[in-house]
C-alpha positions as CSV (number, residue, x, y, z in Angstrom):
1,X,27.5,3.2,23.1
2,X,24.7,3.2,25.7
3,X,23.1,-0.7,26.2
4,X,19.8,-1.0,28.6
5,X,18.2,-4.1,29.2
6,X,14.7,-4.8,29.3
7,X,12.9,-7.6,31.2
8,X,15.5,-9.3,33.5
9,X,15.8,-10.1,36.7
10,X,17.9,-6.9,38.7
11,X,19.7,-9.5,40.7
12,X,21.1,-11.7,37.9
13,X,22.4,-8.6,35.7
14,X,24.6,-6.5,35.7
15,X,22.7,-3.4,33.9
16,X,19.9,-1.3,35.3
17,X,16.7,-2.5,34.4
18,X,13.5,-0.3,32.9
19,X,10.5,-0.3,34.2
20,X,7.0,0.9,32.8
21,X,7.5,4.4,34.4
22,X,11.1,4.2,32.8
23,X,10.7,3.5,29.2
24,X,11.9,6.7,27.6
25,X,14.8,5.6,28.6
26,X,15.1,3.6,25.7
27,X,15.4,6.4,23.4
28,X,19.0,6.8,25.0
29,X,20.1,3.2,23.6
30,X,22.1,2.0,20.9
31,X,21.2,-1.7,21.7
32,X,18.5,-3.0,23.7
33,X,18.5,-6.7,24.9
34,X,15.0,-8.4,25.2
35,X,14.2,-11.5,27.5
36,X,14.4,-15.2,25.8
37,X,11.8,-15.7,25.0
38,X,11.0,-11.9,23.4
39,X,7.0,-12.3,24.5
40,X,4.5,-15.6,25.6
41,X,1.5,-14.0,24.4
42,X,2.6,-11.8,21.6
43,X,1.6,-8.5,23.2
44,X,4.0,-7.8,26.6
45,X,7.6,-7.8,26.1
46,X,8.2,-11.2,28.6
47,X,9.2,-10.5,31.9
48,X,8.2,-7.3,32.3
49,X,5.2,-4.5,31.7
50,X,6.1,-2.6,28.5
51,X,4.0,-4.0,25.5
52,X,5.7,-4.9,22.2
53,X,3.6,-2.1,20.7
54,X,4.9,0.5,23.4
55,X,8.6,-0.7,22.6
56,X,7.5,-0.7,18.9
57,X,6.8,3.0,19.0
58,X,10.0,3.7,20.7
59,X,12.3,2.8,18.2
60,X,10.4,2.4,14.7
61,X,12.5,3.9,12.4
62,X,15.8,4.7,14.0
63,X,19.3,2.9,14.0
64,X,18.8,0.8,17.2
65,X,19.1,-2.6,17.4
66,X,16.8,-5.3,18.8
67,X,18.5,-8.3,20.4
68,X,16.4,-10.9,21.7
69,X,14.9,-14.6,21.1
70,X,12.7,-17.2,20.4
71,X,10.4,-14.6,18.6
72,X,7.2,-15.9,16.8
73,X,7.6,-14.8,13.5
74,X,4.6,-12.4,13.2
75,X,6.2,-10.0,15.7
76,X,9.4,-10.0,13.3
77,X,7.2,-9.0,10.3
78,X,5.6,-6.4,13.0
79,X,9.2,-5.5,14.1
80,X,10.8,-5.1,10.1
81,X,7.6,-3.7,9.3
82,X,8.6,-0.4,11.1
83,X,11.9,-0.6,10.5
84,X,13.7,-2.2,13.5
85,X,16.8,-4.0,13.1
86,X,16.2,-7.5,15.2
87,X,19.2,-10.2,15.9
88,X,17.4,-13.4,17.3
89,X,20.0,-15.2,19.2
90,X,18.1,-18.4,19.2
91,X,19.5,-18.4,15.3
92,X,22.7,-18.3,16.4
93,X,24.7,-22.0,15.9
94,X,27.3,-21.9,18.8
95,X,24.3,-20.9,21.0
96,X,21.7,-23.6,19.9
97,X,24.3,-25.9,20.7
98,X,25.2,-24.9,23.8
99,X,21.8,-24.0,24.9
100,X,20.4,-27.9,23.6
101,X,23.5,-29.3,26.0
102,X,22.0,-27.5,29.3
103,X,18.2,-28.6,28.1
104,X,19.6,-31.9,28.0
105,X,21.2,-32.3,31.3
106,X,18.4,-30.3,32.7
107,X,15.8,-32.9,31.4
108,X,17.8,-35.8,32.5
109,X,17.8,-34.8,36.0
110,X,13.7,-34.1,36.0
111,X,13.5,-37.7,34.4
112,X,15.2,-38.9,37.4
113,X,13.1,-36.6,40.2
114,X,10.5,-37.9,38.2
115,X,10.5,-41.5,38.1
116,X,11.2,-44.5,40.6
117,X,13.3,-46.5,38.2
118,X,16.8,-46.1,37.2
119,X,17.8,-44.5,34.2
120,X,20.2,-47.8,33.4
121,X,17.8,-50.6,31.1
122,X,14.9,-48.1,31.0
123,X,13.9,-48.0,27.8
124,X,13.6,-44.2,26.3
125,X,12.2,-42.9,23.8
126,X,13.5,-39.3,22.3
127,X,11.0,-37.5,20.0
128,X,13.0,-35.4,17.5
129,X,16.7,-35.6,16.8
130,X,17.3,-32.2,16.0
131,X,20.4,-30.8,18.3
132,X,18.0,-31.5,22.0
133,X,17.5,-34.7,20.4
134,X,21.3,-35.8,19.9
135,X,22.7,-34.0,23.2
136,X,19.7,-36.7,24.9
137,X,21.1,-40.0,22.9
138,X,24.3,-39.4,24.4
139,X,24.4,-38.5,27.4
140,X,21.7,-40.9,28.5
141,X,24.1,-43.4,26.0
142,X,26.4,-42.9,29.4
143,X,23.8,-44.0,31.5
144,X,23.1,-47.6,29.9
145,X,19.2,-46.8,28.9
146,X,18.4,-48.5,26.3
147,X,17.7,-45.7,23.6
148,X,15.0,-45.4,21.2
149,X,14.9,-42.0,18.3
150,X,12.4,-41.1,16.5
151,X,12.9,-39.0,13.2
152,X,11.3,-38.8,9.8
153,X,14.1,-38.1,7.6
154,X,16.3,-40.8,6.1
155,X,19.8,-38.9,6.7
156,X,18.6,-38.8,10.8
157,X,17.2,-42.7,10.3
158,X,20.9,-43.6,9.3
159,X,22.6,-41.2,11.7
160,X,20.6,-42.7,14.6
161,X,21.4,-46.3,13.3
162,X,25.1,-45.4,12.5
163,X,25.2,-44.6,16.7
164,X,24.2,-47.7,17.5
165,X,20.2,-46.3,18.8
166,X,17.1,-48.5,17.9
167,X,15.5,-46.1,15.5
168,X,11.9,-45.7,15.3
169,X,10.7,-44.3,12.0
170,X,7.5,-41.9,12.4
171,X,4.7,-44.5,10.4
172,X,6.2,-47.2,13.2
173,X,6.1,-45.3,16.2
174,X,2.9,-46.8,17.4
175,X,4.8,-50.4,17.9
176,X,6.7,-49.3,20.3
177,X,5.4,-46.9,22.5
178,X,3.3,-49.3,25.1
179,X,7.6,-50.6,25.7
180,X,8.5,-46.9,27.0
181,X,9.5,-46.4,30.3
182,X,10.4,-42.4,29.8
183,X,9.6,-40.4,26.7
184,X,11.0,-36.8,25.8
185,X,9.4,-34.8,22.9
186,X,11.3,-32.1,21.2
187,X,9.0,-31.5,18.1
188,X,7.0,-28.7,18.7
189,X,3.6,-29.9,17.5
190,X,1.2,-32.3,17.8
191,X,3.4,-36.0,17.8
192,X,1.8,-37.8,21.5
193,X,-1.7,-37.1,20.2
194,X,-4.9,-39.0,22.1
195,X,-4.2,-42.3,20.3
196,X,-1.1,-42.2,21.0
197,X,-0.8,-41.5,24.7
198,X,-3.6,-44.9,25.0
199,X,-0.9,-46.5,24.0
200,X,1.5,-45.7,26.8
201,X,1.7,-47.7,30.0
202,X,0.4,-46.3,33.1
203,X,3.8,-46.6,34.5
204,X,5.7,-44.2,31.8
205,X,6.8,-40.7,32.1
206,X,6.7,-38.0,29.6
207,X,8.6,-34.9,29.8
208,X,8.1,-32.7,26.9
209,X,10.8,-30.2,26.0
210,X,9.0,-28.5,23.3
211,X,8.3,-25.1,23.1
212,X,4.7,-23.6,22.4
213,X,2.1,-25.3,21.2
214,X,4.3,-28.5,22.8
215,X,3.6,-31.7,21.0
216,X,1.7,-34.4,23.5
217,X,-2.1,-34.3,24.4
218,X,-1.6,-32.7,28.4
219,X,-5.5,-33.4,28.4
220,X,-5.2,-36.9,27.7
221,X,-2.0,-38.1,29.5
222,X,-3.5,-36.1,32.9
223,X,-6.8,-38.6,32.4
224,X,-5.1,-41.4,32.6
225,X,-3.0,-39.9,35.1
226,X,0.6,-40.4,33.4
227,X,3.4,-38.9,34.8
228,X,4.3,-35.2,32.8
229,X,5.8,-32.6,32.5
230,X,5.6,-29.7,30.1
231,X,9.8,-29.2,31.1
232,X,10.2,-25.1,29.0
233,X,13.4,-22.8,30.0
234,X,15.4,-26.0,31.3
235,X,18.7,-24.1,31.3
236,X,17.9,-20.7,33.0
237,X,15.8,-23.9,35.6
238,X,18.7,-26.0,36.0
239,X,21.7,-24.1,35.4
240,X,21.1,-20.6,35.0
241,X,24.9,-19.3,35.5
242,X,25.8,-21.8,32.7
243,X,22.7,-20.5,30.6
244,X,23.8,-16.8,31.3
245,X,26.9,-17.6,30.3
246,X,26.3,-18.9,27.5
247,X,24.1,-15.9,26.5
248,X,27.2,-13.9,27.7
249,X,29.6,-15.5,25.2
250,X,27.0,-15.4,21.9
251,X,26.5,-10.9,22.7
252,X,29.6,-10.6,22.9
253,X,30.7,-12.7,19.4
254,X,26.9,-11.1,17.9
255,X,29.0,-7.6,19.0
256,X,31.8,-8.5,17.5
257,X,30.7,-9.2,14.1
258,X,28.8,-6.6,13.9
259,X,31.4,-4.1,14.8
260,X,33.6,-5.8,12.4
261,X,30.7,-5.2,9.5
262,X,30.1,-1.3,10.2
263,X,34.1,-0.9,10.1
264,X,33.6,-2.1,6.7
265,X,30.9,-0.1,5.8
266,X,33.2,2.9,7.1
């Protein structure tokens, strides 16, 4: 089985990178292994200079297989459309996990380059409480913040309540925003929109950990000259052997299983 990789950094690999001038080299794969994220602007596979379409003519219709993540769903309709097999690690469980545990550390530690207070009695609001969300609560639980969550559906309401967190129901989240010292959004869309963010002391911080669009008005919280930070990538940031590990660990099962399947096929 041949593997190349496509978009990564020579020095943190251990497999010889393609380049433009190099792409028919991708003919001579089984598996090819795309950045995470697979592209920022839907067009250039991320991290390097071969386009999506370029890769897309490379392999349409053959047995090679795709690995990648974080790919906007319109370039997996382009991808299945000509036949390409694609495994998004990002929907892999034991990876989510383990990649929400680094983001959370990761954003922790900005809070604290980011802010002249201590983390212990701050109060801190998370926005979310997806698996970023609950990695936050408790490891800042260690910390003594005072810990606000905000969530929208009733099983997360009684989780967050069953943890001992002051929950903050969506419709309510206006009361208590002008009482934040830090706030982290995870919800990947509009949440910390212009009415909102007039409602945050000039003191706060806001880190959001959101991927594209992000979910706070940047325009607004610069304007009244808020401490943010639009915090993407924390692990590969913050600990990038951990978050190559990680990666590491979910190939290899992804490889695994899938070996496992074809036997059966056999």
């Amino acid at each position: 089985m041949k593997i190349h990789i496509i978009g990564e950094d020579s020095r943190t690999v251990n497999l010889r990178k393609i380049y433009e001038n190099d792409i028919v080299k991708i003919e001579n794969a089984d598996i090819i292994f795309c950045p995470i994220p697979f592209s920022k602007d839907g067009k250039i596979v991320n991290n390097s200079n071969i386009t999506i379409d370029e890769l897309i003519n490379n392999i349409k219709n053959t047995n090679k297989r795709l690995i990648t993540g974080a790919i906007k769903e319109d370039v997996i309709n382009k991808l299945k459309e000509n036949n390409i097999d694609v495994i998004d690690i990002m929907e892999y469980e034991e990876f989510a996990i383990k990649n929400a545990v680094a983001t959370s550390e990761g954003a922790i530690k900005k809070a604290i380059e980011m802010t002249d207070i201590t983390l212990n009695k701050s109060n801190i609001l998370i926005l979310g409480f997806g698996r970023i969300g609950k990695c936050l609560a408790r490891n800042l639980e260690g910390f003594g913040a005072n810990i606000y969550c905000e969530a929208r559906k009733n099983k997360d309401i009684a989780l967050i309540q069953s943890m001992g967190y002051n929950e903050v129901d969506l419709d309510n989240l206006d009361d208590v925003l002008s009482q934040m010292d830090i706030i982290f959004n995870t919800i990947p869309h509009m949440i910390l929109n212009n009415k909102r963010v007039k409602l945050l002391k000039k003191s706060a911080c806001v880190i959001d950990l959101a991927s594209v669009p992000g979910g706070v008005d940047f325009e607004e919280l610069a304007r009244r000259e808020i401490n943010t930070n639009w915090y993407l990538a924390v692990p590969s940031k913050d600990s990038p052997y951990s978050a190559a590990l990680y990666i590491k660990e979910t190939l290899e099962n992804i490889m695994k299983e899938e070996d496992k399947w074809e036997k059966k096929l056999m």
